[in-house]
BATOR-665366 format. One record per residue (C-alpha): residue number from 0; y, x, z. Coordinates in Angstrom, 3 decimals, padded with zeros to 6 digits. Layout:
BEGIN
<pt drendren="NUM" py="Y" px="X" pz="Z"/>
...
***
This chain:
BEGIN
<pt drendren="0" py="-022.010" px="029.135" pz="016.989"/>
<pt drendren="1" py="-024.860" px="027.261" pz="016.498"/>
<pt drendren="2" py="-023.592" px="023.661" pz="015.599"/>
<pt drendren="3" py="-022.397" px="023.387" pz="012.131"/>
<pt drendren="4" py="-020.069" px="020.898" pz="010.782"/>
<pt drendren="5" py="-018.255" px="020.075" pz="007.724"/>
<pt drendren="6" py="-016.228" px="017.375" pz="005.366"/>
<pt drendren="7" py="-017.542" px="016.345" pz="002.369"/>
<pt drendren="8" py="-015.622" px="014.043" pz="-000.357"/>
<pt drendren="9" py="-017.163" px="011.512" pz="-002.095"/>
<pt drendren="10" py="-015.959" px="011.560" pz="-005.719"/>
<pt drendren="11" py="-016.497" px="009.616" pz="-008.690"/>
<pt drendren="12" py="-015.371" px="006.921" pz="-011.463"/>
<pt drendren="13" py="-015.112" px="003.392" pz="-010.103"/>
<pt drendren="14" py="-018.632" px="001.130" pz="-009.027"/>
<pt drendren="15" py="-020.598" px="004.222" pz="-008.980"/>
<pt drendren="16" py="-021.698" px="003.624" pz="-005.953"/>
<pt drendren="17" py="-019.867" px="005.752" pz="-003.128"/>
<pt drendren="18" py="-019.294" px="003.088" pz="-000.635"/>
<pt drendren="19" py="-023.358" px="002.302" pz="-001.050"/>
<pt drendren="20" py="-024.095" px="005.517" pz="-000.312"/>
<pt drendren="21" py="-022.196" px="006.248" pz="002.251"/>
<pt drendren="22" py="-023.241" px="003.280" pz="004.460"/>
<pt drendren="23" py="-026.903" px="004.275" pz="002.819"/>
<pt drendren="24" py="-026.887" px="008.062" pz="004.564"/>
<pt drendren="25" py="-025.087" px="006.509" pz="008.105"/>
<pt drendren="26" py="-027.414" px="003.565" pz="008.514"/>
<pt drendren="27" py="-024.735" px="001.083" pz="008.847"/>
<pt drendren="28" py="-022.028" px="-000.786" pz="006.876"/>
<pt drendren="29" py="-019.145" px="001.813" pz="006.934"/>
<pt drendren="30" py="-017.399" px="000.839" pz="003.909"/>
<pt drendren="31" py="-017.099" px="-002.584" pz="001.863"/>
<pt drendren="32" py="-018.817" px="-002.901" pz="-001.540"/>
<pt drendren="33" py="-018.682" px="-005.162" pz="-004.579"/>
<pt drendren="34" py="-020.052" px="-005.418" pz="-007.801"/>
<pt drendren="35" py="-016.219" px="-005.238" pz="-009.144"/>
<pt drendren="36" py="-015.187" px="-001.892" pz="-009.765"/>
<pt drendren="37" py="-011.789" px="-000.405" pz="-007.772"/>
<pt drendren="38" py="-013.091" px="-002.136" pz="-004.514"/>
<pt drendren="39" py="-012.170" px="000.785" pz="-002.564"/>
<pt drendren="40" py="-008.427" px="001.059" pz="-001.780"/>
<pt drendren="41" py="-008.325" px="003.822" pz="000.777"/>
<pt drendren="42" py="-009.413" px="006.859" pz="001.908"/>
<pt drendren="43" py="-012.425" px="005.981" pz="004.538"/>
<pt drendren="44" py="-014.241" px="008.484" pz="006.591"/>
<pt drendren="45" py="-017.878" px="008.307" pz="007.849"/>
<pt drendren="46" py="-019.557" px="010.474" pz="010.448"/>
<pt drendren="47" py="-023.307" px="011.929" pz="010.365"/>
<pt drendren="48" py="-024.473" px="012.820" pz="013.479"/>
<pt drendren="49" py="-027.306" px="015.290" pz="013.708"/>
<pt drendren="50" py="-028.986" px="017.247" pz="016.181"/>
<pt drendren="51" py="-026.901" px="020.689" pz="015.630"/>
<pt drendren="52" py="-024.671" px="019.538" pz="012.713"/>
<pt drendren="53" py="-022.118" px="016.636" pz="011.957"/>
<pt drendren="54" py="-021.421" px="015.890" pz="008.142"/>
<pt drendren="55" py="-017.881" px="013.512" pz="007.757"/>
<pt drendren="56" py="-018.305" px="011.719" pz="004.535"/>
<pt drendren="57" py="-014.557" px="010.776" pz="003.043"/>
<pt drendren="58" py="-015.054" px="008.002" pz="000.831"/>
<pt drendren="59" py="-012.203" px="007.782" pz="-002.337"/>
<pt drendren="60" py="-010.999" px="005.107" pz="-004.655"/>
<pt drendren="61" py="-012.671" px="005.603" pz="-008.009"/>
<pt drendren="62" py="-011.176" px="007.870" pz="-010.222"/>
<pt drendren="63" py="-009.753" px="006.246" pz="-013.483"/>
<pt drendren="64" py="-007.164" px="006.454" pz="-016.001"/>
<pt drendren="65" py="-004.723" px="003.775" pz="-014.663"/>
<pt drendren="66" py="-000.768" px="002.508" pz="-015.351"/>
<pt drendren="67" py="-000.267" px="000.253" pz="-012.153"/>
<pt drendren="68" py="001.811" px="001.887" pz="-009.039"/>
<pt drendren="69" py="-001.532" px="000.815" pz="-006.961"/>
<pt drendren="70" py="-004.475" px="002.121" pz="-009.206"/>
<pt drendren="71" py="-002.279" px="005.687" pz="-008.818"/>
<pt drendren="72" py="-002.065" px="005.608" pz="-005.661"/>
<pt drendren="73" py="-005.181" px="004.855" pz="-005.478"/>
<pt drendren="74" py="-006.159" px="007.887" pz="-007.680"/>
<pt drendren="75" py="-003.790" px="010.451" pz="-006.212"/>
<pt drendren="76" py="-005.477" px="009.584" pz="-003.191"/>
<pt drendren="77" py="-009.195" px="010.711" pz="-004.089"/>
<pt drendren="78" py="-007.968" px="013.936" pz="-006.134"/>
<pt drendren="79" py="-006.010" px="015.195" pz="-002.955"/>
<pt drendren="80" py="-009.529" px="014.555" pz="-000.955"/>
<pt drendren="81" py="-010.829" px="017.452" pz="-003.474"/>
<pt drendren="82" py="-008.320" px="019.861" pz="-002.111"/>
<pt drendren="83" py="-008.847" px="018.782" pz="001.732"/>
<pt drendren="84" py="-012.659" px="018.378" pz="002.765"/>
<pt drendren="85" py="-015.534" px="021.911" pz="002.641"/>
<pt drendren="86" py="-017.795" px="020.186" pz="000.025"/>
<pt drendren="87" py="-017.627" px="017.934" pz="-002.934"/>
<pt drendren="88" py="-020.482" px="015.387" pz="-004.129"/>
<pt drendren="89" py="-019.771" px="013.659" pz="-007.553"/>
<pt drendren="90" py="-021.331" px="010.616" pz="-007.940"/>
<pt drendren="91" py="-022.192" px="009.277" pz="-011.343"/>
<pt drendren="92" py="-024.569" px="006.366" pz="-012.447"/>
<pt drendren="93" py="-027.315" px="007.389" pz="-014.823"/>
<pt drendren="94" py="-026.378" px="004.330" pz="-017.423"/>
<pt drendren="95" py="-022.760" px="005.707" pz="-017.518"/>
<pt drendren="96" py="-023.583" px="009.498" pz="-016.892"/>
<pt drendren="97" py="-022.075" px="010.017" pz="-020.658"/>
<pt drendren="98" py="-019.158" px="007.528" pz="-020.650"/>
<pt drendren="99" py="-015.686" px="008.513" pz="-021.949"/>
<pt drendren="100" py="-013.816" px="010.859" pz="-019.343"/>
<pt drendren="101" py="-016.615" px="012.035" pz="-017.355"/>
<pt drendren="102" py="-016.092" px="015.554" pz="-018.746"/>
<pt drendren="103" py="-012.515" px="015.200" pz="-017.743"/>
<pt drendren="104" py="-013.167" px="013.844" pz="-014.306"/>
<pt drendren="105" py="-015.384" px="016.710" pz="-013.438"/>
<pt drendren="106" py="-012.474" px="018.768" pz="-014.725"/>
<pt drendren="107" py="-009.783" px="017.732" pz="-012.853"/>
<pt drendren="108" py="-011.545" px="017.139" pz="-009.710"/>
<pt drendren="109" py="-013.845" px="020.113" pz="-009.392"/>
<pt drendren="110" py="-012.392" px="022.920" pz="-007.379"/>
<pt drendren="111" py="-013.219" px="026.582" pz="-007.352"/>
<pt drendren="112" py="-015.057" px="028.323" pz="-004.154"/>
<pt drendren="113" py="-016.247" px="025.103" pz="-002.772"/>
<pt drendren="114" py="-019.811" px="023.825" pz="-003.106"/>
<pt drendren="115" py="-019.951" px="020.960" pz="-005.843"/>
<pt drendren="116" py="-023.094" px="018.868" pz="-005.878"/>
<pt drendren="117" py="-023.805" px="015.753" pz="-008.223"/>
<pt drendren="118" py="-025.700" px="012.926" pz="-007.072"/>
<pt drendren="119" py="-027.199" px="010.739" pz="-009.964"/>
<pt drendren="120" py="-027.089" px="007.326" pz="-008.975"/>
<pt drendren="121" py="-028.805" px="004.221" pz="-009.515"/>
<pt drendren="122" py="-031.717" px="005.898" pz="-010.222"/>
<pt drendren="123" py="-033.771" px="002.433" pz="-009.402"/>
<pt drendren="124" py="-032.836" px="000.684" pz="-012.851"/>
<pt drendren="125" py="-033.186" px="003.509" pz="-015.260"/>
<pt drendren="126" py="-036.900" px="004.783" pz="-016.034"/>
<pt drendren="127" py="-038.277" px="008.291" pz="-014.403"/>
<pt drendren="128" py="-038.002" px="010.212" pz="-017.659"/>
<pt drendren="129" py="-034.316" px="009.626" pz="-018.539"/>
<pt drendren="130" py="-032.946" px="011.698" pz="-015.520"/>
<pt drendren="131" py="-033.398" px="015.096" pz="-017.361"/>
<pt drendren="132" py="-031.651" px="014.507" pz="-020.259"/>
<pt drendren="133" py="-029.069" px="013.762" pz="-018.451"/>
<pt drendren="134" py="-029.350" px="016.557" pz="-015.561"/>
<pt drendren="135" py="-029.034" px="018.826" pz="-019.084"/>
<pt drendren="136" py="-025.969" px="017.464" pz="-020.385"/>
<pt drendren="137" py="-024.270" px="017.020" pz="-016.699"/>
<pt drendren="138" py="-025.107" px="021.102" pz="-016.283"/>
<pt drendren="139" py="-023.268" px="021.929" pz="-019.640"/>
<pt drendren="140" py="-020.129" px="020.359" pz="-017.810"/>
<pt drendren="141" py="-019.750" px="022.070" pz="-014.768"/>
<pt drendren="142" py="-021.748" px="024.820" pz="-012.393"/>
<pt drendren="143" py="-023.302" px="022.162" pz="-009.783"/>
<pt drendren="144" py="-025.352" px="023.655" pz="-007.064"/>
<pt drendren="145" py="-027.585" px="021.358" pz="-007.100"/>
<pt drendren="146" py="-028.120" px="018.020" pz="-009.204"/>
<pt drendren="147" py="-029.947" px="015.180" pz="-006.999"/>
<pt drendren="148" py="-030.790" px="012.079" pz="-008.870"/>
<pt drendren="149" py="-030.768" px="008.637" pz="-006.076"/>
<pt drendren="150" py="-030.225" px="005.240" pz="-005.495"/>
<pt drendren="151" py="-028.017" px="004.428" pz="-002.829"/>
<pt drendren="152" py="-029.450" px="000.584" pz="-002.952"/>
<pt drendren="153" py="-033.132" px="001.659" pz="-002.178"/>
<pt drendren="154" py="-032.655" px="004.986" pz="-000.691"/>
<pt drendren="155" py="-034.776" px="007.365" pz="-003.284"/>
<pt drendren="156" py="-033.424" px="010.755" pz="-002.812"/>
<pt drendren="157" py="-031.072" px="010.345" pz="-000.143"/>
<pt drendren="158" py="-032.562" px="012.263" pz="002.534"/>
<pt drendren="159" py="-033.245" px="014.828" pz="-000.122"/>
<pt drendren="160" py="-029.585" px="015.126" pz="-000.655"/>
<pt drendren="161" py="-028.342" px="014.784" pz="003.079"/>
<pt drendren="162" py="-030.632" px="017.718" pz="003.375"/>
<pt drendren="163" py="-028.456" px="019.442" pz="000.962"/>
<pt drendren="164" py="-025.462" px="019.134" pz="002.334"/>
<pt drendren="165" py="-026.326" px="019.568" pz="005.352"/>
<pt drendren="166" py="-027.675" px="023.612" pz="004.575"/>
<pt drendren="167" py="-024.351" px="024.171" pz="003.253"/>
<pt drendren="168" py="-022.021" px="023.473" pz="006.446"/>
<pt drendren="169" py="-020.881" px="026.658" pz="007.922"/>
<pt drendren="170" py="-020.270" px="027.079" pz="011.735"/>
<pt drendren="171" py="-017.870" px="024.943" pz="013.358"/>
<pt drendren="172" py="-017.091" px="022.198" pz="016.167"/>
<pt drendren="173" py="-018.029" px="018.147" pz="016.058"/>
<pt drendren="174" py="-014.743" px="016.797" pz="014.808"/>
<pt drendren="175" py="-015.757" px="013.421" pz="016.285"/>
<pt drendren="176" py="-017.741" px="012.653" pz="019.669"/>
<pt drendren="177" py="-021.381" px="010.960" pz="019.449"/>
<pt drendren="178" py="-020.134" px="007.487" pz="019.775"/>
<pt drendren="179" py="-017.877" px="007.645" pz="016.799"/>
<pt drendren="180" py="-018.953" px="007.023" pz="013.033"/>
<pt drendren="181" py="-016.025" px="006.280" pz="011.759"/>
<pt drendren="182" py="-012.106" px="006.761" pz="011.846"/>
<pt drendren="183" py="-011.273" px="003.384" pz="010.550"/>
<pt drendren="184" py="-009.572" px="000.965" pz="013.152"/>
<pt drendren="185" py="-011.164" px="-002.090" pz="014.240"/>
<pt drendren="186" py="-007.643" px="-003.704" pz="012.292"/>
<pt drendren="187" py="-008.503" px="-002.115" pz="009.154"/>
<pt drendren="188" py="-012.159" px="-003.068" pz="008.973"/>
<pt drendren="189" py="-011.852" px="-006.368" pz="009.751"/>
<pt drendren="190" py="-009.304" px="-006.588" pz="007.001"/>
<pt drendren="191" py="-011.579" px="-004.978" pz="004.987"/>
<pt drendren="192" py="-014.544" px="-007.186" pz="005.826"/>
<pt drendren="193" py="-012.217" px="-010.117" pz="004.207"/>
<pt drendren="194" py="-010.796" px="-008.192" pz="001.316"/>
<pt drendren="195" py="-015.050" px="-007.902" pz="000.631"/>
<pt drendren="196" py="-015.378" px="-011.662" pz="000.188"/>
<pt drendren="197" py="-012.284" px="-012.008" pz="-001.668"/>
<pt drendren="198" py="-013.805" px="-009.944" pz="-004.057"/>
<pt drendren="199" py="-017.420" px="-011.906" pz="-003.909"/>
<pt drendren="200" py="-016.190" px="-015.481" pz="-004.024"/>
<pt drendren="201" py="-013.102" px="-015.239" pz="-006.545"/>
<pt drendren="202" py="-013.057" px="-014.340" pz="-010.349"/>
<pt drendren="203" py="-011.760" px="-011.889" pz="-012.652"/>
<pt drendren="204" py="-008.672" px="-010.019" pz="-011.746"/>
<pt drendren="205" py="-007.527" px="-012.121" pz="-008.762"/>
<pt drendren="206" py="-009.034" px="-009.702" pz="-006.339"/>
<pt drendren="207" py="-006.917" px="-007.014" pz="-007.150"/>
<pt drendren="208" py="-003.650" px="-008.778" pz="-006.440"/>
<pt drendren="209" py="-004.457" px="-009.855" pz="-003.222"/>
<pt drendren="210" py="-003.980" px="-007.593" pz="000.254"/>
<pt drendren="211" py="-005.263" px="-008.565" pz="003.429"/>
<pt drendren="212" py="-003.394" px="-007.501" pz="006.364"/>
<pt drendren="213" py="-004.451" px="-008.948" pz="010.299"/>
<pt drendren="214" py="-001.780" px="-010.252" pz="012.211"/>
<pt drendren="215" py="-003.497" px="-010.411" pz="016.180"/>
<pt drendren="216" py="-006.154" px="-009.947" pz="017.499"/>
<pt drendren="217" py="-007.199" px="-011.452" pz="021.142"/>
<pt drendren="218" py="-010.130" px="-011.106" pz="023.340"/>
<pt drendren="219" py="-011.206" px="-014.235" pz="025.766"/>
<pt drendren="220" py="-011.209" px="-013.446" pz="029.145"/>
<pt drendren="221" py="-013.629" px="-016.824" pz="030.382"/>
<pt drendren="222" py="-016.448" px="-015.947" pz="027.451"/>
<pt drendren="223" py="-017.606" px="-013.041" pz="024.478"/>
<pt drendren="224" py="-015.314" px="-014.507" pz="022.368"/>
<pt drendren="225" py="-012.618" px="-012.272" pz="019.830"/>
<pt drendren="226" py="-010.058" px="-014.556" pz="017.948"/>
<pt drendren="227" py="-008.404" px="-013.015" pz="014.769"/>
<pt drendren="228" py="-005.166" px="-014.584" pz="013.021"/>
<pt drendren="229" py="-005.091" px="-012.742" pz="009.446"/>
<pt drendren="230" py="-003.308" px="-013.180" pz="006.283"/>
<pt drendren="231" py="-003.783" px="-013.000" pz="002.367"/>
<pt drendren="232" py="-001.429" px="-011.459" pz="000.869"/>
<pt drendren="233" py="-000.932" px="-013.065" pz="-003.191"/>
<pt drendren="234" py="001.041" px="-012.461" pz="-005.818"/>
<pt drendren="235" py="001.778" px="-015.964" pz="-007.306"/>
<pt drendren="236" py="001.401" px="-019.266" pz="-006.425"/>
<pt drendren="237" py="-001.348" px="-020.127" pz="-008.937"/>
<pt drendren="238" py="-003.040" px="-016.891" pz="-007.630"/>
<pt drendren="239" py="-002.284" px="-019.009" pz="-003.825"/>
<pt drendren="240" py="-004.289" px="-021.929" pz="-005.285"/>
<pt drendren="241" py="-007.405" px="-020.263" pz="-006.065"/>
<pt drendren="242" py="-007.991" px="-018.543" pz="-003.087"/>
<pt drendren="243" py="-007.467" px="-021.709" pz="-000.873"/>
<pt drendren="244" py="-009.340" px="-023.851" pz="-003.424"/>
<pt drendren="245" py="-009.578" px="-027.734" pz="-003.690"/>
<pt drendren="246" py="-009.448" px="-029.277" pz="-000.300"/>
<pt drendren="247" py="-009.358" px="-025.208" pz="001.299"/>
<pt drendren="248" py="-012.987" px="-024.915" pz="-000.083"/>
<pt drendren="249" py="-012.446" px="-021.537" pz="-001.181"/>
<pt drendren="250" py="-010.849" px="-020.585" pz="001.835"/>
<pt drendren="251" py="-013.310" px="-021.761" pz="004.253"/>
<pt drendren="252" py="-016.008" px="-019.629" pz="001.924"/>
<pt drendren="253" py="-014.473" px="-016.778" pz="002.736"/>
<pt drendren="254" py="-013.521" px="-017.197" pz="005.920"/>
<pt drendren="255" py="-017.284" px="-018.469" pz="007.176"/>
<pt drendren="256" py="-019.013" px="-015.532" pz="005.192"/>
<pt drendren="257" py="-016.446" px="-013.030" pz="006.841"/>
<pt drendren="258" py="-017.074" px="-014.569" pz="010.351"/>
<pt drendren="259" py="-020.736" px="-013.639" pz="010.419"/>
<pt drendren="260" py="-019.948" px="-010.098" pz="009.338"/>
<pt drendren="261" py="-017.643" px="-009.794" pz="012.367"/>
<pt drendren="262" py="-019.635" px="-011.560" pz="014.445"/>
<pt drendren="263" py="-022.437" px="-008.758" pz="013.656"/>
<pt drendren="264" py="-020.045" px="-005.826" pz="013.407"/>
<pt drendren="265" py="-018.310" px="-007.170" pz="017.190"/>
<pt drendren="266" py="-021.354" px="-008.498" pz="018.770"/>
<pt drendren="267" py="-019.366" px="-011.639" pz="019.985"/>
<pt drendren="268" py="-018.430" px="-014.770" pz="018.597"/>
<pt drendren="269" py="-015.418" px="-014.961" pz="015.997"/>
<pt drendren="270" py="-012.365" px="-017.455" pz="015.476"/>
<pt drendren="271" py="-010.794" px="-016.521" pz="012.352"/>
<pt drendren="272" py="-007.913" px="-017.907" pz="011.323"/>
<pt drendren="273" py="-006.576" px="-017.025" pz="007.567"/>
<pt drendren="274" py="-003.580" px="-017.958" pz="005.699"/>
<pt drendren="275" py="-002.669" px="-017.253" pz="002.284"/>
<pt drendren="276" py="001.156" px="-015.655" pz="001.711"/>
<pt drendren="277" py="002.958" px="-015.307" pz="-001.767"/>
<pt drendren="278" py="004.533" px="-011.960" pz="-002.007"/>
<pt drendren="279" py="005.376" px="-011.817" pz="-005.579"/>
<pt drendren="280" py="004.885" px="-008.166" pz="-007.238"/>
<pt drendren="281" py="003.763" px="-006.719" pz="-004.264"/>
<pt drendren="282" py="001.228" px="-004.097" pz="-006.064"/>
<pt drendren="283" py="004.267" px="-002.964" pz="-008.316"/>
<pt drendren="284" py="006.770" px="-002.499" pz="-005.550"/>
<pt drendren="285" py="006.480" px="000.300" pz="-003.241"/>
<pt drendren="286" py="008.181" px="-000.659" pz="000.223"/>
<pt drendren="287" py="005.390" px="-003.574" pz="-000.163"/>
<pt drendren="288" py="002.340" px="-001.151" pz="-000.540"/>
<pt drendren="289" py="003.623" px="001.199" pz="002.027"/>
<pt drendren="290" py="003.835" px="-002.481" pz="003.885"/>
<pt drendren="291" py="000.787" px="-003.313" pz="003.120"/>
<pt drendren="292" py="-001.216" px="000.329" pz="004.181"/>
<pt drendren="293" py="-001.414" px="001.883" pz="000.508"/>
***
């Protein structure tokens, strides 16, 4: 065969920058990011299309030492990816190349007879001559094939390490058609879209207890028009208050700043209607997750 294809998993600790580069190397917002760390819930997959070859990225939840029924999901979630897809790229930022548990992280997720690369990341705030140190201390830890320093925010390096993976697929079939670059449904991206500016407007750890879930979804006949009815899923009622904020300020925050993103991602105009719900202990509780699509 002449077409090659493959699945390669993005791993790594939390904020290091997966979601960045994935939506770096497809040219499009695939995946939502955040400055807060553990933004990524689920398992997301993004399709390369080249001109003989298709590469299917599978973004993970960061890897991290974690007590909460969610976080391990979470976690379980990205170490089974290591098992599942042809290749695996670690992902590590240069200012935390050396943190506490990287050594075990490679460990646990690294697995025998597949290609392992390592992408050095943010590569834009550290100086040029810091990457080889650190290229010498990430070799002692495991056999890469190949150690690519980039920055996902800029783009330095990525077409470098595209080209990597790319001479590593073996022969095989396009797993999705031309038109596709994603599996994600339109449901769970626009929940994910509002999840995003949950986690840009609000503070500290109120993010994490809150689940977005989309209730309908209708198109208008008469005009380009897509009205969504969504919900935000809280744990408390103090929780409740902050994300609707005095006189629904908050609220309205979020909801404008996700409206433009859909409006881009859909191409038509966007009513969005959000609610907030109290579902006490729902990250704890397991029928809720499985509820809630975790």
């Amino acid at each position: 065969m002449n077409f090659r294809s493959g699945f390669t998993g993005l791993i790594g600790p939390p904020n290091a920058g997966k979601s960045t580069l994935m939506n770096r190397i497809l040219g499009r917002k695939i995946a939502i990011v955040s400055p807060k760390p553990q933004t990524t819930r689920n398992r997301i997959w993004g399709v390369l299309h080249g001109e003989n070859h298709q590469i299917v990225f599978v973004d993970t939840p960061g890897i991290h030492p974690t007590k909460t029924l969610l976080h391990k999901s979470m976690v379980a979630s990205a170490l089974a990816t290591t098992r599942e897809v042809d290749m695996i790229l670690f992902l590590l930022e240069i200012g935390k190349a050396d943190a506490p548990g990287t050594a075990g992280l490679i460990c646990e997720a690294a697995v025998k007879n597949k290609p392992c690369l390592l992408a050095i990341n943010k590569m834009d705030l550290a100086p040029p001559d810091a990457v080889l140190p650190v290229i010498e201390r990430l070799s002692a830890l495991h056999p890469f094939e190949e150690i690519i320093p980039v920055s996902a925010r800029t783009g330095l390096g990525v077409d470098s390490l595209v080209k990597a993976l790319e001479s590593r697929l073996k022969p095989g079939p396009p797993f999705f058609p031309p038109d596709m670059d994603t599996d994600q449904s339109e449901t769970f991206m626009i929940g994910e879209i509002i999840r995003e500016k949950i986690y840009l407007f609000t503070r500290d750890e109120l993010p994490y207890s809150t689940a977005v879930t989309v209730n309908r979804i209708e198109e208008n006949d008469s005009r380009p028009l897509l009205s969504i009815w969504a919900a935000i899923h809280v744990e408390t009622s103090s929780q409740k208050k902050i994300i609707i904020g005095t006189g629904g300020e908050m609220i309205k925050k979020i909801g404008t700043s996700a409206r433009r993103d859909l409006e881009s991602l859909f191409g038509v105009q966007i009513y969005l209607d959000l609610v907030v719900k109290i579902e006490k202990n729902w990250s704890k509780n397991p029928k809720s997750l499985r509820r809630l699509g975790y």
